[in-house]
Backbone bond lengths (Angstrom), bond angles and torsions (degrees), N, CA, C in turn:
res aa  C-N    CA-C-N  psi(-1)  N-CA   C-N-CA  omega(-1)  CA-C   N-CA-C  phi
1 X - - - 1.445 - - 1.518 111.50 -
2 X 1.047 127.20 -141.89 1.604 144.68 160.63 1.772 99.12 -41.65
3 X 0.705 124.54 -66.18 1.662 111.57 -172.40 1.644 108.76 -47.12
4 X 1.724 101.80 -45.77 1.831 93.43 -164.29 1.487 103.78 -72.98
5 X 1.387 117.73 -31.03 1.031 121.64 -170.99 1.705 112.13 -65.66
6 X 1.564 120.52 -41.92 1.268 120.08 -176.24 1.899 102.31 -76.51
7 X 1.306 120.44 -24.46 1.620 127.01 -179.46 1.332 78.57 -53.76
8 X 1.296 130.15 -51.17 1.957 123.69 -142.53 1.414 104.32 -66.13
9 X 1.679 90.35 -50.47 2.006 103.95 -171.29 1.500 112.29 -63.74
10 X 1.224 135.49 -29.89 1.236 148.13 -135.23 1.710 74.72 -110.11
11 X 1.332 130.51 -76.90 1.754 124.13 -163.73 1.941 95.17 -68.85
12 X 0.968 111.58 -2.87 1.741 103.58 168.36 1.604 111.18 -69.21
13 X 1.572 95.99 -32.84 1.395 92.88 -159.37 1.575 102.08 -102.62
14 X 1.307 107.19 11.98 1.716 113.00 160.18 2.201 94.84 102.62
15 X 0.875 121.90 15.74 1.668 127.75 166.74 1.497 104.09 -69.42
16 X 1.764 104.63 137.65 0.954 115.90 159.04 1.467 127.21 -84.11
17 X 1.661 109.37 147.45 1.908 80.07 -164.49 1.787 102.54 -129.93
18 X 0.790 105.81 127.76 1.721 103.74 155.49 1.725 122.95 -95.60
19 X 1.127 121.60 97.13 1.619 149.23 175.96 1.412 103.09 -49.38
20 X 0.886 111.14 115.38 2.140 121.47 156.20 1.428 109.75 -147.05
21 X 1.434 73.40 132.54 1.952 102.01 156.27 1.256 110.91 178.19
22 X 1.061 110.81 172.63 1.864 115.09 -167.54 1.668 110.18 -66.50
23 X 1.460 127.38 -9.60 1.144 103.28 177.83 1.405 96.21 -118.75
24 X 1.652 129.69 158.06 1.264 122.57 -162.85 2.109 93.10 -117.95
25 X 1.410 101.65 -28.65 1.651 77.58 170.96 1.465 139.01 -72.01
26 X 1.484 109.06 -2.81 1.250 142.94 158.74 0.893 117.11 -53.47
27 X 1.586 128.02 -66.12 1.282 139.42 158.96 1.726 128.35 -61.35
28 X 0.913 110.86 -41.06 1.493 115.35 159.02 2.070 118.50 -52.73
29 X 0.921 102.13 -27.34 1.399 123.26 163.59 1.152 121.05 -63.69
30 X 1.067 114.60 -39.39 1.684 124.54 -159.85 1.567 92.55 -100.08
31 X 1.118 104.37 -59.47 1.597 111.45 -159.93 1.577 104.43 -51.44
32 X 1.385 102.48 149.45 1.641 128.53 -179.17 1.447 111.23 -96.46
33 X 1.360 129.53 -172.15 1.276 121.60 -179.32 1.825 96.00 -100.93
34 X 1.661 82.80 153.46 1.756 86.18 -155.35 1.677 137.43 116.00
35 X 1.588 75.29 -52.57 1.660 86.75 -171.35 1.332 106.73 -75.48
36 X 1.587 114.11 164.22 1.668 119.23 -161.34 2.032 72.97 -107.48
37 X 1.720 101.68 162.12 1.292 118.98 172.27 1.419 89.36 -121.55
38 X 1.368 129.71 152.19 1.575 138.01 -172.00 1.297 103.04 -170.23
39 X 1.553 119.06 59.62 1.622 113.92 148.70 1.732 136.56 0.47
40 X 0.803 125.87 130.03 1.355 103.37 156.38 1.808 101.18 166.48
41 X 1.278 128.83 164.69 1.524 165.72 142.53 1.487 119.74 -35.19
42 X 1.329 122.12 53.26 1.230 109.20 162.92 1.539 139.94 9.15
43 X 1.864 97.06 -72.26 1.140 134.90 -164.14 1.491 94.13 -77.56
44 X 1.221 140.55 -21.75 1.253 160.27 -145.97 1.632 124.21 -106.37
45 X 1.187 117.30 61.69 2.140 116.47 -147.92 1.337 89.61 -59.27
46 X 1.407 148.08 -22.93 1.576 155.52 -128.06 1.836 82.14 -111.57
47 X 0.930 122.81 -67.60 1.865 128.00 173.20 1.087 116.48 -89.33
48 X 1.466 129.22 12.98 1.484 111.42 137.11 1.074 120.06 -97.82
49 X 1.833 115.26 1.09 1.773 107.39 175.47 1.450 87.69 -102.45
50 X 1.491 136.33 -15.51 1.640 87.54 173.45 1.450 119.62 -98.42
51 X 1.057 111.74 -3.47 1.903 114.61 155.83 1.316 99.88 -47.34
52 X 1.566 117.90 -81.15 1.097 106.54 170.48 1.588 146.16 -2.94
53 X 1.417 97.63 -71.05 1.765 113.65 167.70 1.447 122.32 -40.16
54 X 1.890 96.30 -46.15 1.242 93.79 -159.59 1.749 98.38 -91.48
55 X 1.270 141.37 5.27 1.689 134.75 -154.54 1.605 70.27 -117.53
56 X 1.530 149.55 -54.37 1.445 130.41 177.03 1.156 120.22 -58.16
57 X 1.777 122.03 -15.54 1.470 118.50 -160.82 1.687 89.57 -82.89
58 X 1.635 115.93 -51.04 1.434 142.93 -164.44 1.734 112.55 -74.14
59 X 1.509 118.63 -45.69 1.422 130.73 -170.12 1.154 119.84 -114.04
60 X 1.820 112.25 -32.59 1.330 111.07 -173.93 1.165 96.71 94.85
61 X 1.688 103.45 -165.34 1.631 116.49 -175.67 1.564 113.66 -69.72
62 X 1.311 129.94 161.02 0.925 135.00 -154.82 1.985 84.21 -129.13
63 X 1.846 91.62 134.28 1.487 108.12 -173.36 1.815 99.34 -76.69
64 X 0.757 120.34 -40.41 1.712 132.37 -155.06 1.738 110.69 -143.36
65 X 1.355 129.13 106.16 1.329 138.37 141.02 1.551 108.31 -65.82
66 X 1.538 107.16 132.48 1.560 116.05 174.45 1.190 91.09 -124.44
67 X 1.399 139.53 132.31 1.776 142.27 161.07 1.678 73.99 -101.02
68 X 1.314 83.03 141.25 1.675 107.81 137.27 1.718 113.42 170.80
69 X 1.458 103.90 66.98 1.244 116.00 -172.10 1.698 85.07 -98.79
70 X 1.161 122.66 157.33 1.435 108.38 159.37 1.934 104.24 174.02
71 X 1.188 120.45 152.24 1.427 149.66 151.89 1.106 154.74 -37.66
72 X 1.205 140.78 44.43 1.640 118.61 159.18 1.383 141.54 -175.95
73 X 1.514 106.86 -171.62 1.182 113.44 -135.99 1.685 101.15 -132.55
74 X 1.525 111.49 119.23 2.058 108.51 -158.30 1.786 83.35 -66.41
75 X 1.474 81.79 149.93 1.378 96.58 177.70 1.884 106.56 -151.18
76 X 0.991 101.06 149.43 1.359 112.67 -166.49 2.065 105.59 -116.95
77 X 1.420 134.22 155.37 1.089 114.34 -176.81 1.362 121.29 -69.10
78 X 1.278 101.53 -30.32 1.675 108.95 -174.25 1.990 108.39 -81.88
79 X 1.233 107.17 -3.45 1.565 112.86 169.89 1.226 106.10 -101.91
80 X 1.166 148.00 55.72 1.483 149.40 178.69 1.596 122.76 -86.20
81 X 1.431 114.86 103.67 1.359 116.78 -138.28 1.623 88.90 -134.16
82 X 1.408 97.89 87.55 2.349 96.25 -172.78 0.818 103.27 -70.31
83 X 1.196 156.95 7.99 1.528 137.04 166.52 1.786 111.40 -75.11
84 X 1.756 90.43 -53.69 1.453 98.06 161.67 1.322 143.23 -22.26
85 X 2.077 75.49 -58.30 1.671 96.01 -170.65 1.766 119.10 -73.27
86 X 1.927 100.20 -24.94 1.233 92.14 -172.21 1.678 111.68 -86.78
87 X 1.399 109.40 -12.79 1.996 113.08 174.56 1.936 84.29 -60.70
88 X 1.179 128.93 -59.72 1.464 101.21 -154.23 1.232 108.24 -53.17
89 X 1.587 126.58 -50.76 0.954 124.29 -145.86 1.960 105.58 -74.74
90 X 0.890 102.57 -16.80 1.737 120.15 -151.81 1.921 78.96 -93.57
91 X 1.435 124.27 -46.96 1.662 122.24 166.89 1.581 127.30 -80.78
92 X 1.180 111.51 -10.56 1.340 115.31 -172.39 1.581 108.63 -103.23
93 X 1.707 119.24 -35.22 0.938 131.06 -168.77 1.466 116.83 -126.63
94 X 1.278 126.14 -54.28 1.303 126.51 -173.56 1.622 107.09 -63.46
95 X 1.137 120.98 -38.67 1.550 132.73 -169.38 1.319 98.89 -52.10
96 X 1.552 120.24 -51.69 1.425 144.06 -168.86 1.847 86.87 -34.19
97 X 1.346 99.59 -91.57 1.290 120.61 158.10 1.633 115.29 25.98
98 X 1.936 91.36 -91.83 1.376 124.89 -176.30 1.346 108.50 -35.70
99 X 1.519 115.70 -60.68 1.270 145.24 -147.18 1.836 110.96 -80.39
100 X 1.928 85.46 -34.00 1.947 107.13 176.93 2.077 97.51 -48.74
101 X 2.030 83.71 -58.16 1.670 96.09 -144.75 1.764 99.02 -61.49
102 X 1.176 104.44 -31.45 1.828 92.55 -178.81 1.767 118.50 -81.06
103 X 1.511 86.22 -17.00 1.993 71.62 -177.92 1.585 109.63 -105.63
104 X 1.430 135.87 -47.60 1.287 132.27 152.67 1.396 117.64 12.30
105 X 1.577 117.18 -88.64 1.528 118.37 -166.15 1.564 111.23 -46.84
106 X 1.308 122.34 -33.17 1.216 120.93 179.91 1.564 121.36 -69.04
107 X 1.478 100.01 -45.58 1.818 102.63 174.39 1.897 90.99 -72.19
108 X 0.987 134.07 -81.11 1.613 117.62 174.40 1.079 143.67 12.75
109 X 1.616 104.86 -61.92 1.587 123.14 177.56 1.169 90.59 -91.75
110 X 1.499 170.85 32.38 1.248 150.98 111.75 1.306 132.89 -107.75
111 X 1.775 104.96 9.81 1.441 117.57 -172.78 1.376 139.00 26.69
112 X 1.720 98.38 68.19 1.370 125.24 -165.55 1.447 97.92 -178.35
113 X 2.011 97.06 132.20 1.214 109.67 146.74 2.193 94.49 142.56
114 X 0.888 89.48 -175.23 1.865 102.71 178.67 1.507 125.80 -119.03
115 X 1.020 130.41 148.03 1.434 132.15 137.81 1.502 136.24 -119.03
116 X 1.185 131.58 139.30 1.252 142.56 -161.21 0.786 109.13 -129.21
117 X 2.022 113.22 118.77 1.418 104.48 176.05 1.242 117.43 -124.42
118 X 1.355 127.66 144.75 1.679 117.81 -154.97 1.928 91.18 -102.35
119 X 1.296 109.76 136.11 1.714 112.54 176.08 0.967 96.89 -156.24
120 X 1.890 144.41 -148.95 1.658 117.85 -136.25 1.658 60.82 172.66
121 X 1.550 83.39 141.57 1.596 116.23 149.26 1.700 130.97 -48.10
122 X 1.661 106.73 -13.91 1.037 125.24 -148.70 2.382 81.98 -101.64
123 X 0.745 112.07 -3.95 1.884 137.98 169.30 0.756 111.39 -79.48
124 X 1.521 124.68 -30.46 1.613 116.89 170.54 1.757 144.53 -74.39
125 X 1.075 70.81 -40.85 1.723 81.84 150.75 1.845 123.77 -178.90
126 X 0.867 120.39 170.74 1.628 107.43 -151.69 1.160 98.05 -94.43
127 X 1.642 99.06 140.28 1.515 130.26 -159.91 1.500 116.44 -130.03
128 X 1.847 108.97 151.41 1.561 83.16 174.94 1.412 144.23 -67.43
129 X 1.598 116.59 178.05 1.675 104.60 -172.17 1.412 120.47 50.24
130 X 1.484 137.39 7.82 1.784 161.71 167.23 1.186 75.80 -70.73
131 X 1.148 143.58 -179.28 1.448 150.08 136.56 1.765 99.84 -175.46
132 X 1.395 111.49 -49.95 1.299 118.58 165.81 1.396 118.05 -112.25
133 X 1.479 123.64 -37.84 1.147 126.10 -173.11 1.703 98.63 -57.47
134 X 1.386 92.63 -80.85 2.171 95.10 -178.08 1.381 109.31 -13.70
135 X 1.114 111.68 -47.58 1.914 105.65 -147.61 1.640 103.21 -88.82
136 X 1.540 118.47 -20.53 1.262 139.81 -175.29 1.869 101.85 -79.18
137 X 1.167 109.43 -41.35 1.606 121.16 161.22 1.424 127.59 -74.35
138 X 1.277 119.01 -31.21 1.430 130.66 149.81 1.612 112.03 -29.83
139 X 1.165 97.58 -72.43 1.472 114.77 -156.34 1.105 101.20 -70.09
140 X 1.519 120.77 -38.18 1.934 120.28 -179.14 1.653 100.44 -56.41
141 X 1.685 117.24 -29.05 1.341 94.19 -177.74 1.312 108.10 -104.82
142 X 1.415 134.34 -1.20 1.512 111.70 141.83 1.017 109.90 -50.09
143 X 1.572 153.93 -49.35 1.134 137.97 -134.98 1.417 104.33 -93.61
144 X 1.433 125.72 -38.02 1.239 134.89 -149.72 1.939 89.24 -80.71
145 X 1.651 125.08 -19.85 1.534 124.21 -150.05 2.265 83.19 -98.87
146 X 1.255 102.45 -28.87 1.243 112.48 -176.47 1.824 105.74 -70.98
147 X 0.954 94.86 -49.66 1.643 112.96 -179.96 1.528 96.02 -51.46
148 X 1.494 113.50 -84.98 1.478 116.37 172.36 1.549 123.15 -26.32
149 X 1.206 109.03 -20.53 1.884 109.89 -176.14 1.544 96.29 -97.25
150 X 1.516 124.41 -48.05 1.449 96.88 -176.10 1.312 133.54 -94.65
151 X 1.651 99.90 -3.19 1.469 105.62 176.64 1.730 113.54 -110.50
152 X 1.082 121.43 -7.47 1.287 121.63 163.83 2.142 119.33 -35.15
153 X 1.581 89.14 -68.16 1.193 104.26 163.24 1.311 126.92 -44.57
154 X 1.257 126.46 -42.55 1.211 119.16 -164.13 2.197 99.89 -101.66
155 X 1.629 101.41 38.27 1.602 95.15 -174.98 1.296 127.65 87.73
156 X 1.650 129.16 -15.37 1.164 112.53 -154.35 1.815 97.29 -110.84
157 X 0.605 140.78 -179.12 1.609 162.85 -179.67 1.139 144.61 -77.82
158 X 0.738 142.02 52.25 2.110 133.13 -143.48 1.742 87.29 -124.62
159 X 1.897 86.85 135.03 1.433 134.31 -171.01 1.361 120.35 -128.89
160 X 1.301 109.15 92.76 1.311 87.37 178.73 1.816 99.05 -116.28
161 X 1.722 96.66 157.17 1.719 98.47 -165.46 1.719 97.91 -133.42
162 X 1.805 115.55 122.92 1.058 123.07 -147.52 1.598 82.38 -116.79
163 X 1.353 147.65 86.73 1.343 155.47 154.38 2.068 105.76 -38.08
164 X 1.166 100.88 147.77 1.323 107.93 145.98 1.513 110.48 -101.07
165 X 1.521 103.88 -144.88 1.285 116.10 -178.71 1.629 128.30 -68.90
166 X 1.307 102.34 74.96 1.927 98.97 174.55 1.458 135.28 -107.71
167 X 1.461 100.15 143.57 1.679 117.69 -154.04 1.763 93.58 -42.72
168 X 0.951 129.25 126.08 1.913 131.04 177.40 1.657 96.39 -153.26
169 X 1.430 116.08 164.86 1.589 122.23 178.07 1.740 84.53 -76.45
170 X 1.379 135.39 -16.67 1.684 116.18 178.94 1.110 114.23 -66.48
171 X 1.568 121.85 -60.92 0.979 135.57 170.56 1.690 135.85 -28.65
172 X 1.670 96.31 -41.84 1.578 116.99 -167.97 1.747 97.80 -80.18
173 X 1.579 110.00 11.46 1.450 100.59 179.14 1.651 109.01 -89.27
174 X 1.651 110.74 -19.94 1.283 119.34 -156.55 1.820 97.06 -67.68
175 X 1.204 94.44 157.35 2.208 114.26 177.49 1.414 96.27 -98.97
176 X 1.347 137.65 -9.94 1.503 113.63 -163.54 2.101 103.13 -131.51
177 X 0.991 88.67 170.12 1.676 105.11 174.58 1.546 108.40 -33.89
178 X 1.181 142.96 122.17 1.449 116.02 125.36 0.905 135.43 -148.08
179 X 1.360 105.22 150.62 1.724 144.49 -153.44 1.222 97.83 -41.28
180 X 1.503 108.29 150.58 1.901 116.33 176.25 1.576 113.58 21.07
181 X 1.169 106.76 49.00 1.848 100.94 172.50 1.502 100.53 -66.47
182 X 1.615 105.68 150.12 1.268 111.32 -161.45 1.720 84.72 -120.64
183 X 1.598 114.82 -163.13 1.293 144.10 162.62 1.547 126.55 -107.83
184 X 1.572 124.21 120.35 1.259 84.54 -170.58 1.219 134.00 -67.78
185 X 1.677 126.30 -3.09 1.015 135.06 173.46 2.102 113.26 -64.74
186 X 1.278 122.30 8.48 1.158 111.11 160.88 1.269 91.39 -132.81
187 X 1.305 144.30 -6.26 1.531 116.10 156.19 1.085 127.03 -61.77
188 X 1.657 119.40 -22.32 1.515 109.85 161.68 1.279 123.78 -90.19
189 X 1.441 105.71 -23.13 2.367 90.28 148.20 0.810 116.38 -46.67
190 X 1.594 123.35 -50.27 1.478 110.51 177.39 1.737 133.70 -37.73
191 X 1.068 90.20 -47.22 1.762 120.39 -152.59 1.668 91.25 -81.75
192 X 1.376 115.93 -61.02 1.722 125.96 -176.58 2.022 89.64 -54.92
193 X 1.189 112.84 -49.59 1.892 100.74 -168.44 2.006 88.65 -65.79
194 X 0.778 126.01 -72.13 1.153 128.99 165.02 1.175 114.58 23.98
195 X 1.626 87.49 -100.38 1.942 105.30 172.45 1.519 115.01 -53.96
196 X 1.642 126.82 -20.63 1.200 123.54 -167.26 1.622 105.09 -67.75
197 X 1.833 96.65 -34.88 1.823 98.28 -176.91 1.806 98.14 -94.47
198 X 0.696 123.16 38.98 1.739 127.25 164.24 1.617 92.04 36.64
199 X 1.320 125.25 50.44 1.214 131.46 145.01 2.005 133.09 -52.63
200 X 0.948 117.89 127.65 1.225 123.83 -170.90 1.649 103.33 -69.26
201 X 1.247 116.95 -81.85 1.935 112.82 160.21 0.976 113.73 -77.56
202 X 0.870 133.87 164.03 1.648 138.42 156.74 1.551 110.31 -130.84
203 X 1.043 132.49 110.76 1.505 138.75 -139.35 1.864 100.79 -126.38
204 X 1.084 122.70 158.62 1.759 103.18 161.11 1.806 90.32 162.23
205 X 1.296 105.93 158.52 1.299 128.33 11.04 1.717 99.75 -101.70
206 X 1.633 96.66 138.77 1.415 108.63 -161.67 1.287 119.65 -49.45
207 X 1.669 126.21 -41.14 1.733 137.18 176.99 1.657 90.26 -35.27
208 X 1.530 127.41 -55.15 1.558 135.07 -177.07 1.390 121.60 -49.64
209 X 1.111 116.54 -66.66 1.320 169.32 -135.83 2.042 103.21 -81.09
210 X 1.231 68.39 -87.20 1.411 78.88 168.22 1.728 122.50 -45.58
211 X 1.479 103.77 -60.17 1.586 118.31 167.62 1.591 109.21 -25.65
212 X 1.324 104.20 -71.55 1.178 129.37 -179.57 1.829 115.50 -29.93
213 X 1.407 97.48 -73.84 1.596 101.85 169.74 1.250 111.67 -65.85
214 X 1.526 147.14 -6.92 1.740 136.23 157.60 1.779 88.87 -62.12
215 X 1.301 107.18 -65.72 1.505 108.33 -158.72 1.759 118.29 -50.55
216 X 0.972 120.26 -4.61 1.287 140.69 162.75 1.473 138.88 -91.24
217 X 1.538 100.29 -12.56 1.195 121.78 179.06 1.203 117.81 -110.57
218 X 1.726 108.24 -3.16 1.883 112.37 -163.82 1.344 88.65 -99.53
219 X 1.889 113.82 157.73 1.612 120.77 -179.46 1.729 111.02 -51.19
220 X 1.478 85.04 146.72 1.751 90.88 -172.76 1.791 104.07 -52.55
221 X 1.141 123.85 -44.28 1.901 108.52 175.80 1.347 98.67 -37.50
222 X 0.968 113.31 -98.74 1.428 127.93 178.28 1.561 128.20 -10.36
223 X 1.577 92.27 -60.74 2.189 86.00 164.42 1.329 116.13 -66.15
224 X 1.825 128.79 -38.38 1.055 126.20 165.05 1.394 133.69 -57.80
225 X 1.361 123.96 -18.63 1.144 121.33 169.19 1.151 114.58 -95.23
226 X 1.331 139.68 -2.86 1.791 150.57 161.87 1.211 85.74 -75.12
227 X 1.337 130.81 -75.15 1.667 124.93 -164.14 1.393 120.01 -54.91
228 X 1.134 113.96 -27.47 1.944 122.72 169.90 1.774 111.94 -66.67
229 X 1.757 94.16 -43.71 1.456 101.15 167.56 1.548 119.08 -44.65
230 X 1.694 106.69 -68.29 1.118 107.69 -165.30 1.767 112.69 -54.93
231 X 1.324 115.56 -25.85 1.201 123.49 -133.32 2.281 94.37 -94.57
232 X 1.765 89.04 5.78 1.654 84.02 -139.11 1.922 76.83 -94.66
């Protein structure tokens, strides 16, 4: 999805890359010559510190963290299915986490480097079939605006990237319309121009996007009765 596609753009433009995610023939696929392959568990703090270990033992510090592993599954209130609910949250959010505590100290102690965190329009305010996903995206962008306040200062980078609707096997689960679906091959144009202007979100495609954040900002009657609309 969005990850292989931004791995592609990012070694186009001459980046060195170290590859993770839980399956490694996936990644072995993708990867170019050069690039490090580094398996590992998101959800998993135990295999993201020894990825970790071993990309500092082999590469050193790492210029740029990109998250954008993530989850889900439409859900409605009266379909409330916790197993579901807790993989998103445990991939969408906790990973964040995992992924903070092993790479941080290193950009820290030399005050340099980025993080990027991939979360969805669908964070902005709660939407139908959201039930876990929304609120799991919510919080990535509290976290990512929190991130930006204490590590800004001290040199480091914070990215956060607010997608609309893009073509992914998640996505292809949805029953209804949606608006400006993109490819992921221009959500990571997006995202690479993005970071090029040291943008704080990087949001798109804007006709969406934009909509989106009015509709979040209009009195609760009003957003609630658009959202009942859409939902009907």
């Amino acid at each position: 999805g969005i990850g292989a596609a931004l791995a592609t753009g990012l070694a186009r433009a001459g980046a060195h890359l170290v590859l993770s995610a839980r399956r490694q023939e996936a990644l072995l696929e993708l990867a170019g010559d050069g690039d490090m392959v580094e398996p590992l568990d998101a959800t998993d703090a135990g295999s993201v510190e020894i990825a970790a270990q071993s990309i500092q033992r082999d590469w050193g510090a790492l210029d740029m963290v990109i998250y954008c592993a993530g989850d889900y599954r439409p859900m409605r209130a009266w379909e409330i299915d916790l197993q579901a609910v807790t993989r998103m949250f445990q991939v969408n959010l906790a990973g964040v986490y995992n992924v903070l505590d092993s790479a941080l100290p290193a950009m820290l102690e030399r005050g340099s480097g980025g993080i990027c965190l991939v979360s969805s329009v669908a964070g902005y305010t709660g939407l139908p079939k959201a039930l876990a996903y929304g609120p799991s995206k919510a919080a990535l962008i509290n976290l990512a605006e929190v991130l930006y306040s204490d590590l800004r200062p001290r040199g480091i980078g914070v990215y956060l990237v607010n997608p609309g609707f893009v073509d992914t096997r998640l996505t292809r689960q949805n029953d209804f319309d949606m608006p400006a679906l993109t490819t992921p091959e221009i959500a990571a144009e997006q995202i690479l121009k993005g970071l090029a202007k040291g943008k704080f979100e990087i949001h798109f495609p804007k006709r969406f996007t934009l909509a989106m954040q009015m509709l979040a900002r209009l009195p609760d009657r009003l957003r609630f009765y658009l959202l009942r609309r859409a939902a009907s």
